[in-house]
C-alpha positions in Angstrom: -12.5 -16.7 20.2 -11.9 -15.7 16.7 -13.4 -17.8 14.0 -10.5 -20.0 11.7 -11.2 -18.0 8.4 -10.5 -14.2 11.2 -6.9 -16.5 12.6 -6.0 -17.7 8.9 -6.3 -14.2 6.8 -3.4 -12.9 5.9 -2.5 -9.3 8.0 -1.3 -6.2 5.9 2.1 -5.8 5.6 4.1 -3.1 7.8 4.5 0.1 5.9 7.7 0.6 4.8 10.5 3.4 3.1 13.0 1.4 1.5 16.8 3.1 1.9 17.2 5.0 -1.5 14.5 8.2 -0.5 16.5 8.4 2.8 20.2 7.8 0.9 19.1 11.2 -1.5 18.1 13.4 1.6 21.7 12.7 3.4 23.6 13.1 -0.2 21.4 16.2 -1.1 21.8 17.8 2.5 26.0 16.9 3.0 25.3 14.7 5.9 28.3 13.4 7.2 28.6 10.0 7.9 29.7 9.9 11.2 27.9 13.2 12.5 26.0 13.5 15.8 22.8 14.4 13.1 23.9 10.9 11.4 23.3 9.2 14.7 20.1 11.1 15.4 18.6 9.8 11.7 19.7 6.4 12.4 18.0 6.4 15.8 14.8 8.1 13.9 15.1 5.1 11.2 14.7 2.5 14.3 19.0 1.7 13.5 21.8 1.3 15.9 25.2 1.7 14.0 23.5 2.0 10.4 20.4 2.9 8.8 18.2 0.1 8.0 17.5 -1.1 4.1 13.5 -0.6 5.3 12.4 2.4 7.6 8.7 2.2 8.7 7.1 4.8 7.2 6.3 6.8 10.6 9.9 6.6 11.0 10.6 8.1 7.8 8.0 10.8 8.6 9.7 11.5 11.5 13.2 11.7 9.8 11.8 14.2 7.0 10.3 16.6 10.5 13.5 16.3 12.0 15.5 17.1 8.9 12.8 20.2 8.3 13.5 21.2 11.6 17.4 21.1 11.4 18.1 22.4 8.3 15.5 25.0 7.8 14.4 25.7 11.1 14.2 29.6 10.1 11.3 28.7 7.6 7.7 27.8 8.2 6.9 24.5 8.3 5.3 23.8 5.6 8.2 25.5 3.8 10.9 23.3 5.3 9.3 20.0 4.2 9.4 21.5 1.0 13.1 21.9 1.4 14.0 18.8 2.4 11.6 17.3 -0.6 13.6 19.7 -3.0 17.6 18.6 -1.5 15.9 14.6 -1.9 15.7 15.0 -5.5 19.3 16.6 -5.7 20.7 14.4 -3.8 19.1 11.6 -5.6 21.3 12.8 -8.7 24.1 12.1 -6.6 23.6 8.9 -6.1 24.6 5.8 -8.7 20.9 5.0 -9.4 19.9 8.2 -9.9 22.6 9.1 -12.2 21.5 5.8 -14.2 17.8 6.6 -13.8 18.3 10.5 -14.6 21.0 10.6 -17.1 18.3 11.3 -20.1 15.6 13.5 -17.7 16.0 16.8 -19.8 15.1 14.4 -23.0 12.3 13.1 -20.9 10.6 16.3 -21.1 8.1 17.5 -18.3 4.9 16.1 -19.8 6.3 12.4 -20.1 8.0 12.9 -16.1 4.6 14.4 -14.7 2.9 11.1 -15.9 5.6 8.7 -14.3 5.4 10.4 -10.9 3.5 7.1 -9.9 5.9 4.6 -11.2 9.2 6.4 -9.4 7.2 7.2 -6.3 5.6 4.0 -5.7 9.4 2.2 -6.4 10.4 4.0 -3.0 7.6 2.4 -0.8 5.5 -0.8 -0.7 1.8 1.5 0.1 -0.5 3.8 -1.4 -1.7 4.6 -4.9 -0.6 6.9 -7.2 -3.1 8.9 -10.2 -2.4 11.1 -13.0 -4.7 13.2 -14.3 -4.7 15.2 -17.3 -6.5 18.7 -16.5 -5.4 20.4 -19.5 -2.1 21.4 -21.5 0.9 21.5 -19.3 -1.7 20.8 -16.3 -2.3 17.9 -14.5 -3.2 16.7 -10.8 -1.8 14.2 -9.3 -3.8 12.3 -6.6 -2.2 10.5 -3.9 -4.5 7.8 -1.7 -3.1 6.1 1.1 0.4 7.7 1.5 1.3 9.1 5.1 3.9 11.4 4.6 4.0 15.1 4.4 2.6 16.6 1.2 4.9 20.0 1.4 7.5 17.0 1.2 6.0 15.6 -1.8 5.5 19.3 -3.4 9.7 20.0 -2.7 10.7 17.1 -4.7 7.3 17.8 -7.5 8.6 21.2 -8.3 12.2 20.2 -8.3 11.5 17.7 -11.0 10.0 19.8 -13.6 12.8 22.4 -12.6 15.2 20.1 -13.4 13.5 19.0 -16.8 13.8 22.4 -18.1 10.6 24.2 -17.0 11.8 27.1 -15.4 8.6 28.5 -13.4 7.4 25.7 -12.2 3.8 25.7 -10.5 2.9 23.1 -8.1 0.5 23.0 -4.9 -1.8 20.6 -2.9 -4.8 19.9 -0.8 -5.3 17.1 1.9 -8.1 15.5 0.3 -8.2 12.8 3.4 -6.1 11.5 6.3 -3.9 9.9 4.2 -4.6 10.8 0.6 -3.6 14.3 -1.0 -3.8 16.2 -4.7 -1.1 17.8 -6.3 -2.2 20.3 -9.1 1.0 21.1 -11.3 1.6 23.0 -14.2 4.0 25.1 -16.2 
């Protein structure tokens, strides 16, 4: 029998995607709204008719292999989650947030944008922790702990970023450091 303190502490909260990350990836890859690959998402997300506001994040995981496989089923992998983390960001632009949140990016510049990566990553999801780390000029590593999703995904939408803040070779790439946490070296 488990003792009153084991019954009465408080269990951790189910991993979740909120909508926005999943809203980008339709925008940014012309998914129409009433589509048989619509349906399939939806079912993926753990919806009926519509998408839910919160997708568990192995949901979400499945919805970014799905979408890998769909779209860019000619590429690797590796190389289609990296798509599908490139068309989120483009898509997010599409969106009314994003053209709030992203109307100033160029003036952002890519030094300031590399060290928010944790503040508009972590707004998308309610897990993990997100570190910046200054390695030298216009290099930095980012370290993710705790976050179970694709890190080709996470590289797509990286590179993408600086792309879009005027950088234009980008350099991004990244190591599984543990089952759930990953490092992102980046630099231009």
């Amino acid at each position: 029998m488990p003792s009153a303190a084991a019954a009465s502490s408080p269990q951790a909260a189910p991993r979740r995607m909120r909508y926005a990350p999943l809203e980008a990836l339709l925008k940014g890859l012309d998914i129409a709204e009433r589509s048989a690959e619509m349906r399939d998402i939806i079912r993926l997300c753990g919806g009926t008719d519509y998408a839910p506001s919160e997708i568990p994040v192995e949901r979400f995981a499945e919805v970014l292999h799905y979408l890998a496989r769909q779209r860019f089923g000619n590429l690797p992998a590796s190389e289609g989650l990296f798509s599908v983390g490139s068309c989120l960001f483009e898509g997010y632009r599409k969106t009314l947030l994003g053209q709030i949140q992203l109307a100033a990016l160029h003036l952002l510049g890519p030094e300031r944008l590399v060290r928010k990566i944790p503040e508009f990553v972590g707004r998308s999801s309610n897990f993990g922790q997100r570190t910046v780390e200054k390695v030298g000029p216009n290099e930095y590593r980012v370290h993710f702990h705790g976050v179970p999703l694709p890190g080709d995904y996470y590289n797509g939408i990286l590179h993408a970023v600086l792309h879009a803040t005027g950088v234009s070779s980008p350099q991004s790439s990244w190591e599984q450091t543990g089952p759930e946490d990953m490092t992102f070296h980046v630099r231009w």
